[in-house]
Every structure is written in structure tokens, then in C-alpha cells.
NUMI-573055 format. One record per residue (C-alpha): x, y, z; residue in one letter. Coordinates in pm, whole numbers, plus 50000, padded with zeros to 5 digits. Layout:
[atom [X Y Z] 'A']
...
***
This chain:
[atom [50000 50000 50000] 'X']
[atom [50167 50359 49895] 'X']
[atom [50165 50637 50167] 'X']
[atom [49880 50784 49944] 'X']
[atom [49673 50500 50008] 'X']
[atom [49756 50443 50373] 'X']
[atom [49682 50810 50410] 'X']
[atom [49313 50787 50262] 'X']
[atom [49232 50445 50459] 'X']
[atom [49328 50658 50758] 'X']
[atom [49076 50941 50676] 'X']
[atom [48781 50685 50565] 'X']
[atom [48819 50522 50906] 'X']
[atom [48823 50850 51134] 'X']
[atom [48493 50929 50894] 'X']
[atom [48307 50618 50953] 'X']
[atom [48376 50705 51330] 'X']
[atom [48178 51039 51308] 'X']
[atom [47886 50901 51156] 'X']
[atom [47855 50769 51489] 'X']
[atom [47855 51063 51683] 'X']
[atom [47626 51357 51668] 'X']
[atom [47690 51556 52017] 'X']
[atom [47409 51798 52011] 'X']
[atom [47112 51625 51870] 'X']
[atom [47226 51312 52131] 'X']
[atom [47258 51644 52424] 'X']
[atom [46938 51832 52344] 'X']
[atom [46679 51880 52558] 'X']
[atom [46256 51790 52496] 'X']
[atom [46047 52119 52476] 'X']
[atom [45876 51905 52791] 'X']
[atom [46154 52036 52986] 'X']
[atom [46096 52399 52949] 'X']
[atom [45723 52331 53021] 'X']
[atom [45768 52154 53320] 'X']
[atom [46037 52425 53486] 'X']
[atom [45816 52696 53435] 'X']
[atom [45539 52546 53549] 'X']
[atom [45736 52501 53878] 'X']
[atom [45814 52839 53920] 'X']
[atom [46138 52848 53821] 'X']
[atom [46194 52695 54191] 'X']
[atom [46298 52331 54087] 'X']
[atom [46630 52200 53866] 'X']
[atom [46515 52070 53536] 'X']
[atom [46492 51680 53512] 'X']
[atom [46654 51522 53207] 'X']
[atom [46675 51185 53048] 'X']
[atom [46912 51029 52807] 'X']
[atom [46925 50723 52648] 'X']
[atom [47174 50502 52640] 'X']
[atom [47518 50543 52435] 'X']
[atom [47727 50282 52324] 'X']
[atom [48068 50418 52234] 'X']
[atom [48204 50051 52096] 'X']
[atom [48182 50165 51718] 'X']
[atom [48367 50455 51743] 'X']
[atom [48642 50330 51991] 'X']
[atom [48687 50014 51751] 'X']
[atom [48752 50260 51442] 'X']
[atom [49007 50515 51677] 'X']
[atom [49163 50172 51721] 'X']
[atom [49260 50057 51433] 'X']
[atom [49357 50430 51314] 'X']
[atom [49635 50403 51583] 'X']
[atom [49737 50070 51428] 'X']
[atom [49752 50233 51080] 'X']
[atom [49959 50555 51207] 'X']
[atom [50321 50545 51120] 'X']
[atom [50336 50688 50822] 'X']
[atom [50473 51062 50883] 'X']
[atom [50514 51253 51187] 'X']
[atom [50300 51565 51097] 'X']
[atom [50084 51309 50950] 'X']
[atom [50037 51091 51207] 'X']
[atom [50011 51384 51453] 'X']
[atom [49716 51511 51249] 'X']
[atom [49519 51181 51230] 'X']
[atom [49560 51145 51597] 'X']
[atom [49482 51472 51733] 'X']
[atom [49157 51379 51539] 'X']
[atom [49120 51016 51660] 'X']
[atom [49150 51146 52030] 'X']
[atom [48877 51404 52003] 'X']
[atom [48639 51143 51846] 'X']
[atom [48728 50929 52121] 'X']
[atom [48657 51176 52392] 'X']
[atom [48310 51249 52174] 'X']
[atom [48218 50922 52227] 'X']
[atom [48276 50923 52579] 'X']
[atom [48103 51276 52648] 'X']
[atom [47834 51093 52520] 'X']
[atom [47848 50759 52704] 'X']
[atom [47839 51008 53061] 'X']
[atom [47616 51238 52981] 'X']
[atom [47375 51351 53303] 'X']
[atom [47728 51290 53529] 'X']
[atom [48062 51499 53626] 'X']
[atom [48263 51277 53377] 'X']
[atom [48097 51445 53134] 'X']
[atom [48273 51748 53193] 'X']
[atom [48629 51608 53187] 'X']
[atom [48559 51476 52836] 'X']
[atom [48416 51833 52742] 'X']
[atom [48714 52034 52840] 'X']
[atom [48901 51776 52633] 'X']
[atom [48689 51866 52335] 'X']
[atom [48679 52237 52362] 'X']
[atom [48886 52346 52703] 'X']
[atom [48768 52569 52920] 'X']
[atom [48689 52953 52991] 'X']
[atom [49061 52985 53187] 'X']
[atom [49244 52850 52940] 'X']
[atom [49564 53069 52808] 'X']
[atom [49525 53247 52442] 'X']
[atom [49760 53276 52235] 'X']
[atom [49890 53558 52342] 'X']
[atom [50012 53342 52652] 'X']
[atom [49868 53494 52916] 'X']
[atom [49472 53638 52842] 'X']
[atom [49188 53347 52850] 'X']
[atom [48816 53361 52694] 'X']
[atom [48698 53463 53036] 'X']
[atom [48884 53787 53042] 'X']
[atom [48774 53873 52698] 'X']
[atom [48434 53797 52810] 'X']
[atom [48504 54082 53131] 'X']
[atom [48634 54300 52901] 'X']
[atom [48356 54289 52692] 'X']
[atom [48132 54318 52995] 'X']
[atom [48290 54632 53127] 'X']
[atom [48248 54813 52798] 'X']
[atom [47865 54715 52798] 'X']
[atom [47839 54865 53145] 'X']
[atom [48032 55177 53078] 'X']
[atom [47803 55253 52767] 'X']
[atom [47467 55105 52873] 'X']
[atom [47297 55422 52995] 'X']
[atom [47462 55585 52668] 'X']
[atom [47305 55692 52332] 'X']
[atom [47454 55488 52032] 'X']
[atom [47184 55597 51823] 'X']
[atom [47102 55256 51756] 'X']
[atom [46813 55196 51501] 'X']
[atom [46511 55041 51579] 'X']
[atom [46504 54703 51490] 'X']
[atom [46287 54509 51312] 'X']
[atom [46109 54206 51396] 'X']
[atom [46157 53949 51126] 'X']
[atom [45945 53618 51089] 'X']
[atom [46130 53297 51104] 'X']
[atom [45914 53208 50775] 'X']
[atom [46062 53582 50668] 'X']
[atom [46444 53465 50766] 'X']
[atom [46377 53157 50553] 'X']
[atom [46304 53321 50244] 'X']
[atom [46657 53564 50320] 'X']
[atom [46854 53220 50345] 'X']
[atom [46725 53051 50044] 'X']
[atom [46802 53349 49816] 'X']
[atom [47167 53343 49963] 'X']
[atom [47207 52970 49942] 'X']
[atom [47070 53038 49601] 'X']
[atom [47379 53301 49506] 'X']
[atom [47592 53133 49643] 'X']
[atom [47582 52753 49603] 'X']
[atom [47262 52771 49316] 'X']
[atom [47073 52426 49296] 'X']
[atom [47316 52200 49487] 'X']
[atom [47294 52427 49843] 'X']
[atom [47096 52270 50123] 'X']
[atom [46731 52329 50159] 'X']
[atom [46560 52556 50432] 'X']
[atom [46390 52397 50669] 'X']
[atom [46191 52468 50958] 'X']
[atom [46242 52266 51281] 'X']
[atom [46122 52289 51662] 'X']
[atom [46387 52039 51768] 'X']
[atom [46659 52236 51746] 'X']
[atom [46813 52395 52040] 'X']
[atom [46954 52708 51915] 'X']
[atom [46763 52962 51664] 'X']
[atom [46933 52807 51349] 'X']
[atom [47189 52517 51257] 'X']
[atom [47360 52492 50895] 'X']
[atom [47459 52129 50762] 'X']
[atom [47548 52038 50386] 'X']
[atom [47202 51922 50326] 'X']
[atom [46987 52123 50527] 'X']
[atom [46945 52469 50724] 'X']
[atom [46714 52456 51008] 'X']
[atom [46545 52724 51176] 'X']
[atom [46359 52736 51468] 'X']
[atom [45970 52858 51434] 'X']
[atom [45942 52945 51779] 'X']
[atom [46257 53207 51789] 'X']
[atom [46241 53583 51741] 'X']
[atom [46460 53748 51481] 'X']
[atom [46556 54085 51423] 'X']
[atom [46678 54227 51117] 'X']
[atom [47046 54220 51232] 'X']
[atom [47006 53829 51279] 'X']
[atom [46923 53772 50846] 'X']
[atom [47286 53918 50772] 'X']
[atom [47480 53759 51080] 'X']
[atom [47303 53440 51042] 'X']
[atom [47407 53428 50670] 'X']
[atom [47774 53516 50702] 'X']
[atom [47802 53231 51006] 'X']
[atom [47612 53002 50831] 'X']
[atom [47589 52993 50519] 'X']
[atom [47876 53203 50427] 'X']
[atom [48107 52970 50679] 'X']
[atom [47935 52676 50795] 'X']
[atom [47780 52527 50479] 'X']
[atom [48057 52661 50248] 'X']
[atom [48306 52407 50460] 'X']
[atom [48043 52164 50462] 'X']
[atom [47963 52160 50089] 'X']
[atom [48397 52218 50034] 'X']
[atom [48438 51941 50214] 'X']
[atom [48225 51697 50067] 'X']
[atom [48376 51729 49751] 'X']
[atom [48714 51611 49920] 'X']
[atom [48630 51282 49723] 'X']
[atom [48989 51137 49873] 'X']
[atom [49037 51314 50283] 'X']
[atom [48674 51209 50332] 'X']
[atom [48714 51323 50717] 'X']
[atom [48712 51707 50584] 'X']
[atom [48342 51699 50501] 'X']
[atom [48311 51575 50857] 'X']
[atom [48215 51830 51095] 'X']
[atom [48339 51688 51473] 'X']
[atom [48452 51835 51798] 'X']
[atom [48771 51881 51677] 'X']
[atom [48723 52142 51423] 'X']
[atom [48466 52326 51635] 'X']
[atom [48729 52602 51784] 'X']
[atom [48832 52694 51446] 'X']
[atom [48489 52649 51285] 'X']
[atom [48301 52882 51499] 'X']
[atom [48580 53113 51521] 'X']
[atom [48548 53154 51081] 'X']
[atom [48245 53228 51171] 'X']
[atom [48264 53453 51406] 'X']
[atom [48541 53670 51229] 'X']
[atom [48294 53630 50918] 'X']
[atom [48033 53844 51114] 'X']
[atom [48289 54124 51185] 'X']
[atom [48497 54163 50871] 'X']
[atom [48112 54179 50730] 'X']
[atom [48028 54454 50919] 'X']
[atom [47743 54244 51100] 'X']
[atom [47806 54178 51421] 'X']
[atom [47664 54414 51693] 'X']
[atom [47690 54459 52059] 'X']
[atom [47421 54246 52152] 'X']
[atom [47533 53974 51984] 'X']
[atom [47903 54008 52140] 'X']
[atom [47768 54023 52453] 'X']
[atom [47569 53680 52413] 'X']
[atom [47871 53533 52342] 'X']
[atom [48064 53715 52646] 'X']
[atom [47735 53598 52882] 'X']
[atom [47756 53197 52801] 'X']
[atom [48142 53219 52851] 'X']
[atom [48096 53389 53165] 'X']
[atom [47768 53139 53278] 'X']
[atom [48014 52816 53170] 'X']
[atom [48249 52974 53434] 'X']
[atom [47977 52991 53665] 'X']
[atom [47840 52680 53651] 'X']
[atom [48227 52517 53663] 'X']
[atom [48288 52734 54044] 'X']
[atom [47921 52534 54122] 'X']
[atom [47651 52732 54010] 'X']
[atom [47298 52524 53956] 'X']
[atom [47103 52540 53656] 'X']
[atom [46843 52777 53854] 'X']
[atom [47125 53029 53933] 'X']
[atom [47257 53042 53576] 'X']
[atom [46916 53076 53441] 'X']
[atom [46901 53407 53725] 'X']
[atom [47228 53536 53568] 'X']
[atom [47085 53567 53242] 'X']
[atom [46706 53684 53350] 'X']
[atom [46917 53949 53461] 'X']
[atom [47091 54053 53174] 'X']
[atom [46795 53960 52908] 'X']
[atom [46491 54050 53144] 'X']
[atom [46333 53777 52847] 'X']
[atom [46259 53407 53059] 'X']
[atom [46259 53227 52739] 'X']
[atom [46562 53366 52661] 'X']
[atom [46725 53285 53023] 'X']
[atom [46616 52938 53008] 'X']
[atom [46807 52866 52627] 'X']
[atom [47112 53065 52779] 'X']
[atom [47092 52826 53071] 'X']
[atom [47046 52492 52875] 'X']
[atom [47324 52565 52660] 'X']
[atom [47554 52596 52934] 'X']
[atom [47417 52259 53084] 'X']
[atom [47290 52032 52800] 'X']
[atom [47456 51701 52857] 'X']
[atom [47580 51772 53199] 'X']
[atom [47457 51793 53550] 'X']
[atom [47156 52100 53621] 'X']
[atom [47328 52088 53989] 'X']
[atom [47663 52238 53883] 'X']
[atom [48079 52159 53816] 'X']
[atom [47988 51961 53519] 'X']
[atom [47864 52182 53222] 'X']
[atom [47899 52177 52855] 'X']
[atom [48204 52408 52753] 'X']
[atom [48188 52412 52385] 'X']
[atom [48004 52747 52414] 'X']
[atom [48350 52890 52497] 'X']
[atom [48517 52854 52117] 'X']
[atom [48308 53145 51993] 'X']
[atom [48529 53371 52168] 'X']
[atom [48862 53176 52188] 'X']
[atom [48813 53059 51836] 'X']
[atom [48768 53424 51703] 'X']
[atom [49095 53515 51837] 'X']
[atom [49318 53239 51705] 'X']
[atom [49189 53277 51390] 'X']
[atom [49241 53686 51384] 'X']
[atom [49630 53589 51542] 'X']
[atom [49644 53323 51211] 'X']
[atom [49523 53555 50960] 'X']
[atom [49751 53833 51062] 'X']
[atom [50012 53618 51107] 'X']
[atom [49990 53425 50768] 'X']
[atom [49956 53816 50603] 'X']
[atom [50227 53966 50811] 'X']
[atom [50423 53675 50660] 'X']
[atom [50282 53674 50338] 'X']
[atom [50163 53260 50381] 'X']
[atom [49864 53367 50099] 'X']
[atom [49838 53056 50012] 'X']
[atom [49742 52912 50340] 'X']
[atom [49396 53171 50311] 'X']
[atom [49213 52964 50042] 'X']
[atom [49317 52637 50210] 'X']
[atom [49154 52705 50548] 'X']
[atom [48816 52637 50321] 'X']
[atom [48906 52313 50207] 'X']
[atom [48620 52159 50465] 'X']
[atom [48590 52074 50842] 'X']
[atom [48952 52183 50959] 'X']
[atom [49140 52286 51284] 'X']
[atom [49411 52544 51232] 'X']
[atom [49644 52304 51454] 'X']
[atom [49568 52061 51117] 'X']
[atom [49731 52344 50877] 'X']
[atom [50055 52175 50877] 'X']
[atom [49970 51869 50783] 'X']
[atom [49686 52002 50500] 'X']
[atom [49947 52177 50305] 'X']
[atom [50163 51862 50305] 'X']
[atom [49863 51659 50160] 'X']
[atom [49754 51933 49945] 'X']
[atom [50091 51913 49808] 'X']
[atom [50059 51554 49758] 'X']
[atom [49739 51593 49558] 'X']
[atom [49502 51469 49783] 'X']
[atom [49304 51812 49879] 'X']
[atom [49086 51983 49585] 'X']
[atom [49085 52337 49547] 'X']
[atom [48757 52458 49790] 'X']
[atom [48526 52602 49534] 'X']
[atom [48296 52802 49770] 'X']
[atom [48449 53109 49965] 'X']
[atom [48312 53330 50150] 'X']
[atom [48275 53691 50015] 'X']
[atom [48592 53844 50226] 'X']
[atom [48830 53570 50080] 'X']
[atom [48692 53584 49702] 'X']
[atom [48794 53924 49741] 'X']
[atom [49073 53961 49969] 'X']
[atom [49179 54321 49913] 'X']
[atom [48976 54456 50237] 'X']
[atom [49081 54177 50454] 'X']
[atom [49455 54264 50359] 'X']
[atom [49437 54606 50478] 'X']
[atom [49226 54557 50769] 'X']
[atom [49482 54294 50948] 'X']
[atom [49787 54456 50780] 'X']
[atom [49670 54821 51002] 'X']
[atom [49576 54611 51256] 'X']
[atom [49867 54439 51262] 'X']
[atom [50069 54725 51265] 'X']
[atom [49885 54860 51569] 'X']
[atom [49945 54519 51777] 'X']
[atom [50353 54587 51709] 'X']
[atom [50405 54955 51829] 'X']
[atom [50386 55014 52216] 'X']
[atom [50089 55250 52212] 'X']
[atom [50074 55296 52607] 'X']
[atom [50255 55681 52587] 'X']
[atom [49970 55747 52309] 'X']
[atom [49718 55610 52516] 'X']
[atom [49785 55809 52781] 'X']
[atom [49847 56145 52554] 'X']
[atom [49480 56091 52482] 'X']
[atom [49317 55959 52834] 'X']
[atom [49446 56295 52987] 'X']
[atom [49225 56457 52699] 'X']
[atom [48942 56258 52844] 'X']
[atom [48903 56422 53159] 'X']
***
């Protein structure tokens, strides 16, 4: 067998392993749940059951991936980085409902304390930092626009005309779905969108650069990797990096807006909560108290513990990567600009990728086993804004701007 084929075996088995995971439909909660906790008052921990997991079929596939590694040492690095995160997948899901569950989560997506790369800053203290500007301008005028209350059915018809541009009769199809646990999900085949959120009109333009724009771009890129089969695969271990894309998609668009960064600041800050012991009642009071919406409260609250235990020190920590994912893939753009690395822009499309996995993708791509990713989002089709943007900022990040700061924060007084 040449290293080419050893190399694809490799990928088929770590992508027959994901088909047997799917972490948040086997972690979401019945609507029953909601029902029953407000019917209590808010006064009594939700009661959750999950059915049984058996983690055999992926743990027999991880297996014989280690057998078959050997062949290079960025390679096999690559393949089991991937193999491991399966592996702890499979075992999240095996403990849901327990406090194992949350050792296998921090495995999958670490947690809010975790160093950046800027080796000593963590998600946490860009979630503070974010909450100390929200205080300092809440009782200011932004001159914000009113916004506009947009129809789920109204949001669908916004999504299919941008799946439309961008992907034309092969995109996935629009669906509506009262399953789902947050207000829309993005596959290769589908979009889903829950009836029973609200939408504004800020939502139609942020949900389409994370979505469709990131999520179902790498999706559909991926599935054409007719030879790396495990890039079309969307797992744990490409989550960081996934949701950070998509993230940095909403602000190099121009879409993202303060209540939306401050969402993402809140569930970083509730994870942290719940890991010092907080309950799922207390979590749900943190965000009552930022929201003031009880519907909203309680989906803040379940993300935090969906899959783990309602009575604390054992939540689900993947809601961390929006923030932590967002900054190590600014640091890697800049980086691979400052540097002039080009050609590692395009390949971060290829599919479902972590940027630890860079490495190794431009060895394969320059082995001929990656196609070209055909769908890009609109800042990388046209990269002339994104050049300038991290070049300047970039720039900024190398001078020591503290005299300059303070030249101008004795002009504040």
C-alpha cells in the first residue's frame, strides 16, 4: 500500500467514526423540559433523560487508526489529534447527566481559563472585558436603530436566496424545525430554523455570514474532498476553528453588533459559573438578569448545561470557542499576512479543519490529495479589504501605544 493510500484508509476510518457521533442532537433537551420548569416556578432544577450510548463503534475505528499511524510525523500527529477528540466524543456521550461528562468536554473544547495565544489572556477575560464596555456605555446613546422584527418564515426566504447566490441548485434546503436547540443550525444538506425564535433584522445578515457564508461553504467544500473524506466531517475537533470563521465572518462583514458580542461574552461567563458550582436555577438568574426575556434565560441556561449535571461543576464548555476561536483565527490571519503565507487563506476552506491541522493540510495538498475549495466566503473571494484591515491592525498590535494612550486619556478628563 503507497503512503497515498495508507493516508486515505486513515481518513475513511476517522469518517466512519463520526457518523457515529452527533453531540448535540444526542445532548438536546425535549420542549417538555421547558414546560415543566416553568410550570414550577422556576423553583425546581430541570429533570433530564438520556438514552443510552454505546461508544464501541467509534472506539473500535480510533483503534485501528492508531494501528495504521506510522506513516509521517505531521501526518500521524494530524490523524491522531483527530482520533483522540472522536474518542473523547464518544465518551462525552456515554456520561452524559454525570461529572465525567465534563472532563471529556474540556478535552473537546477546554475551558473559559484557558491561556490564548497571546500566553497569558483566557476567553473569560475577553468575556470581562467585553462586559465592562457594555456597562460603561449602557445608559449611553449609540443611536442605535430600531430594529425590526423578522418572521422565522421571513428569515427563511433571506437564506434561500443566499444559498441560492451562492451555492445555486446544489445548496441545502431551508427547513423549519422545533427540535433544534439554538435559533438556526447549517449542515450540507439542510438549514434549520427554529419557528418558535424571534429574529431581528440584524440576525438575516449575521446568520448568513456564520452560516451559510462559513458553515455550509466548509460543509459543501468538504464533501467534495472525494479522497480526505474526514474534511466533510464536521466533529469536535474542528469546532474552535469552525466557529471562530464564523465569528470573524460576522465582523469583517460589518454584522456583528453589541448584543450579539455580549451573548457570546454571557455563556462564557455562565460556563464559568456553573464550573465554580453554580445550579442550573442560578445560571438561568444570571441571564434573566441581563435579558429580562425568561425564554431567553432558560436557552442561555440549557446551553451551558445540555449534557451535563443542572446541579453544577459539570457543564457543557463548547460554548467557549466562539470567543477563543475568534481570536486564534484573527492571530492566524495576521500572522499568515504579516508573513505573506497567501496561500494558506484559500486552504483554510478546504472543509471541516482545525488550524492546529494546517501543517499537515498543506503537506497533503501538496501531495494531491486536497481539491481546490470552490465556495468562499465573500471576504476571501475578494481579499483586498481583509489585507488592509489585518495589515493596520497588525501594525497597531507591534508599536507600544501605552505613551499614546495616555496622551489621549488625559484629553478625556
Amino acid at each position: 500500500m503507497t503512503v497515498k493510500e495508507r493516508i486515505v484508509a486513515v481518513s475513511d476510518l476517522l469518517d466512519a467514526a463520526t457518523e457515529h457521533i452527533n453531540i448535540l442532537r444526542n445532548i438536546a433537551w425535549p420542549n417538555q423540559v421547558q414546560v415543566a420548569f416553568f410550570k414550577n416556578k422556576m423553583q425546581k432544577l430541570p429533570v433530564v433523560e438520556y438514552s443510552k450510548y454505546d461508544p464501541t463503534p467509534v472506539l473500535e475505528l480510533v483503534g485501528q487508526v492508531r494501528k495504521r499511524l506510522g506513516i509521517d510525523p505531521v501526518l500521524d500527529e494530524w490523524a491522531g489529534r483527530i482520533a483522540d477528540r472522536l474518542e473523547s466524543s464518544a465518551r462525552l456521550l456515554q456520561s452524559r447527566g454525570t461529572r465525567e461528562f465534563f472532563e471529556h468536554s474540556t478535552a473537546m473544547y477546554g475551558s473559559p481559563k484557558d491561556i490564548l495565544p497571546d500566553g497569558e489572556s483566557t476567553a473569560l477575560d475577553l468575556a470581562h472585558h467585553f462586559g465592562s464596555l457594555f456597562e460603561n456605555i449602557k445608559n449611553f446613546d449609540l443611536g442605535t436603530p430600531v430594529k425590526e422584527v423578522v418572521s422565522p418564515q421571513e428569515l427563511a426566504k433571506k437564506m434561500e436566496k443566499a444559498i441560492d447566490k451562492m451555492f445555486g441548485d446544489k445548496g441545502p434546503k431551508v427547513q423549519l424545525d422545533d427540535t433544534i436547540s439554538s435559533k438556526a443550525i447549517a449542515g450540507r444538506r439542510r438549514v434549520a430554523i427554529n419557528p418558535n425564535a424571534v429574529f431581528s433584522d440584524k440576525d438575516i445578515k449575521q446568520l448568513i455570514e456564520h452560516e451559510i457564508h462559513i458553515h455550509v461553504a466548509t460543509s459543501m467544500n468538504g464533501q467534495a474532498q472525494d479522497q480526505l473524506k474526514i474534511l466533510g466531517a464536521g466533529h469536535s475537533g474542528t469546532t474552535e476553528t469552525q466557529e471562530g470563521l464564523a465569528v470573524f465572518s460576522e465582523f469583517i462583514m460589518g454584522c456583528i453588533d453589541l448584543e450579539r458580542t455580549r451573548r457570546l461574552s454571557d455563556r462564557v461567563i455562565a460556563t464559568q459559573m456553573a464550573i465554580d458550582g453554580a445550579d442550573f436555577i442560578d445560571v438561568y438568574q444570571y441571564f434573566l438578569e441581563k435579558t429580562d426575556d425568561l425564554n431567553k434565560s432558560y436557552d442561555g441556561a440549557k446551553r451551558v448545561f445540555r449534557g451535563g449535571d443542572v446541579k453544577g461543576r459539570a457543564p457543557f464548555t463548547k460554548d467557549i470557542v466562539y470567543l477563543e476561536g475568534l481570536v486564534r483565527v484573527q492571530s492566524f490571519l495576521s500572522v499568515a499576512i504579516a508573513t505573506g503565507k497567501f496561500e494558506y487563506l484559500n486552504l483554510l476552506f478546504c472543509g471541516k479543519l482545525d488550524l492546529a491541522d494546517i501543517p499537515a493540510l498543506k503537506q497533503l495538498n501538496e501531495m494531491g490529495l486536497i481539491r481546490p475549495p470552490k465556495y468562499l466566503p465573500p471576504w476571501i473571494q475578494d481579499k483586498r479589504y481583509l489585507l488592509t484591515h489585518l495589515t493596520f491592525i497588525s501594525f497597531l498590535s507591534s508599536k507600544e501605544s501605552t505613551v499614546l494612550h495616555e496622551h489621549y486619556r488625559e484629553l478625556l478628563v
